[in-house]
C-alpha positions as CSV (number, residue, x, y, z in Angstrom):
1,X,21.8,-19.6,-10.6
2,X,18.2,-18.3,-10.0
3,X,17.5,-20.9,-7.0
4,X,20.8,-19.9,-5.5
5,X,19.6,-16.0,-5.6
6,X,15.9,-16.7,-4.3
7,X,16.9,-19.7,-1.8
8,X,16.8,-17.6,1.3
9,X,14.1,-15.8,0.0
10,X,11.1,-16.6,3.2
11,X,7.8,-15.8,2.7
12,X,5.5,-13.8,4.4
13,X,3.1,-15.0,6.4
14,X,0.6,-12.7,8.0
15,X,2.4,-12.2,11.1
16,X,5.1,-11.0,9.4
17,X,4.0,-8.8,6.9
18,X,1.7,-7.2,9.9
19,X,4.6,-6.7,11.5
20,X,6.6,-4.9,8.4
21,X,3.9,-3.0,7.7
22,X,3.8,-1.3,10.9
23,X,7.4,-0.6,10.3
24,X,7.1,0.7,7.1
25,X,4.2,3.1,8.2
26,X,6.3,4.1,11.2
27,X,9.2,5.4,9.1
28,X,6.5,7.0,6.3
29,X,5.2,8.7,9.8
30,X,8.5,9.6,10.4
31,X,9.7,11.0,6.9
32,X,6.0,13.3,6.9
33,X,6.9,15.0,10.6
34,X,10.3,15.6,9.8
35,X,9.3,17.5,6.2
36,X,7.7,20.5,7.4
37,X,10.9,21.5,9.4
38,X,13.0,21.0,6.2
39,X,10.6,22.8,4.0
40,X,9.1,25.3,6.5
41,X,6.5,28.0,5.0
42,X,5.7,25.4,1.9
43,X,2.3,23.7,1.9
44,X,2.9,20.5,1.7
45,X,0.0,18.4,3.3
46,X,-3.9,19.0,2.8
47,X,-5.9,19.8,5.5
48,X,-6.8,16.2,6.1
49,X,-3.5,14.3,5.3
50,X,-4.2,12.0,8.1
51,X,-7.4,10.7,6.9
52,X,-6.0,10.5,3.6
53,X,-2.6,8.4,4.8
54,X,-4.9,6.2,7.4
55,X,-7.5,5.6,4.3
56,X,-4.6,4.2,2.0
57,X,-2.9,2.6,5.0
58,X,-5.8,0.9,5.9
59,X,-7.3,-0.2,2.3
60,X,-3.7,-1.3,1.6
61,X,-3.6,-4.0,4.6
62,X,-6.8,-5.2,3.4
63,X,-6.2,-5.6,0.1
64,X,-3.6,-7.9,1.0
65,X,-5.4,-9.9,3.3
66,X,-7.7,-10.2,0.4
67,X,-4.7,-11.6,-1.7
68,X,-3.4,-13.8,1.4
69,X,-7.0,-15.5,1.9
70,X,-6.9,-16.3,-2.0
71,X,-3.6,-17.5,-2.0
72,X,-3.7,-19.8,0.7
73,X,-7.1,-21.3,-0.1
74,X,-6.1,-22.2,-3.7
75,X,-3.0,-21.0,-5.0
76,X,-4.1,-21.8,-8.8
77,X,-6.5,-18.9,-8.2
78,X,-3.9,-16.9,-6.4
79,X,-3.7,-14.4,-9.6
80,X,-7.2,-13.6,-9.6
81,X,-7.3,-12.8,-6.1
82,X,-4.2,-10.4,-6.7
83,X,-6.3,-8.8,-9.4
84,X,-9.6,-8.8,-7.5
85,X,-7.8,-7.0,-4.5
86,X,-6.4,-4.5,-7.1
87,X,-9.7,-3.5,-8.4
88,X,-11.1,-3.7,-4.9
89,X,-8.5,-1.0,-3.7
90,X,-8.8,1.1,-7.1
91,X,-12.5,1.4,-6.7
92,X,-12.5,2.1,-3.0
93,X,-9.4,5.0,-3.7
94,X,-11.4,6.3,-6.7
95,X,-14.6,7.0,-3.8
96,X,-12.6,8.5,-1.5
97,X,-11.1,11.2,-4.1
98,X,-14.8,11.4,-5.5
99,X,-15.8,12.3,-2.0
100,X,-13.3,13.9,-1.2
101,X,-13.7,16.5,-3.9
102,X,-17.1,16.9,-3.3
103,X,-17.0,17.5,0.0
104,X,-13.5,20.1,0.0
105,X,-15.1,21.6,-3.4
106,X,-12.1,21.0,-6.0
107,X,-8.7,19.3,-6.0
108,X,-5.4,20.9,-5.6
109,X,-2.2,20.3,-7.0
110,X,-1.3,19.3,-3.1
111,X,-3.9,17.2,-2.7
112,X,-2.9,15.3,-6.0
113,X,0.5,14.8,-4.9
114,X,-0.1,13.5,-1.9
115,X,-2.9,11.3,-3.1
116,X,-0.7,9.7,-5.7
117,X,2.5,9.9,-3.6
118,X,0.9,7.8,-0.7
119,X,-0.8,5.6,-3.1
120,X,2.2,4.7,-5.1
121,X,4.4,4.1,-2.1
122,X,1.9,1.7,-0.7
123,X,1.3,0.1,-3.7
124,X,4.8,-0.8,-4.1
125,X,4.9,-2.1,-0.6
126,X,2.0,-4.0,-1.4
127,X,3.4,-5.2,-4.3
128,X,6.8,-6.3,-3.0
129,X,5.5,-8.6,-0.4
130,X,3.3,-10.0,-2.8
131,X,6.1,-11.0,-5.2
132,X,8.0,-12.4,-2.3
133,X,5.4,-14.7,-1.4
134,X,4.9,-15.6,-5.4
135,X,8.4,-16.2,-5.7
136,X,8.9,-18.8,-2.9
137,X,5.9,-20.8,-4.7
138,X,8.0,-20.9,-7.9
139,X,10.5,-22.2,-6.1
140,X,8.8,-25.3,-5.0
């Protein structure tokens, strides 16, 4: 049963991951221009929510690049390169909100949502993709 579910399961290569990753950051691009005309007069975005999305957007992608390169050049090792890239992104995220802070002089609540609303969503992305690719190696 569980090789007839995850038989036409393909991995992702780079190419293709590149290529729905732009797509998923086009529709999160999409979803953030069309909420201020459903909630108009709420503040729902920091004063820098573009450097904030392009920071996660960009750590994310290289994170898993990180976890690609491990994979493919020993795939016993592939688990520590998943956790490497995790602790690589945390660390990096945990520097931005410390600057961040210091530099706008507090958090808000909306900058906290955001934050952690962005770095869920590409987290999960991340994660997805990741289990994709581990999947089709359990299958060989």
């Amino acid at each position: 049963m569980r090789e007839f579910l995850f038989a036409n399961v393909i991995p992702l290569n780079l190419a293709k991951f590149t290529s729905f990753y732009l797509i998923f950051v086009g529709v999160l691009i999409g979803i953030i221009a069309i909420l201020p005309t459903i909630f108009p007069g709420t503040e729902l975005f920091v004063k820098n929510f573009w450097l904030l999305f392009g920071f996660l957007a960009g750590i994310t992608f290289i994170a898993y690049l990180l976890v690609d390169i491990g994979i493919k050049k020993d795939p016993e090792v592939g688990i520590m390169a998943i956790m490497g890239s995790i602790a690589v992104k945390m660390i990096f995220c945990m520097a931005f909100v410390l600057i961040y802070s210091i530099k706008e002089k507090g958090l808000g609540v909306v900058f906290l949502v955001n934050f952690f609303s962005l770095y869920l969503l590409f987290s999960a992305f991340e994660i997805y993709c990741l289990l994709r690719n581990l999947r089709h190696q359990n299958l060989k």
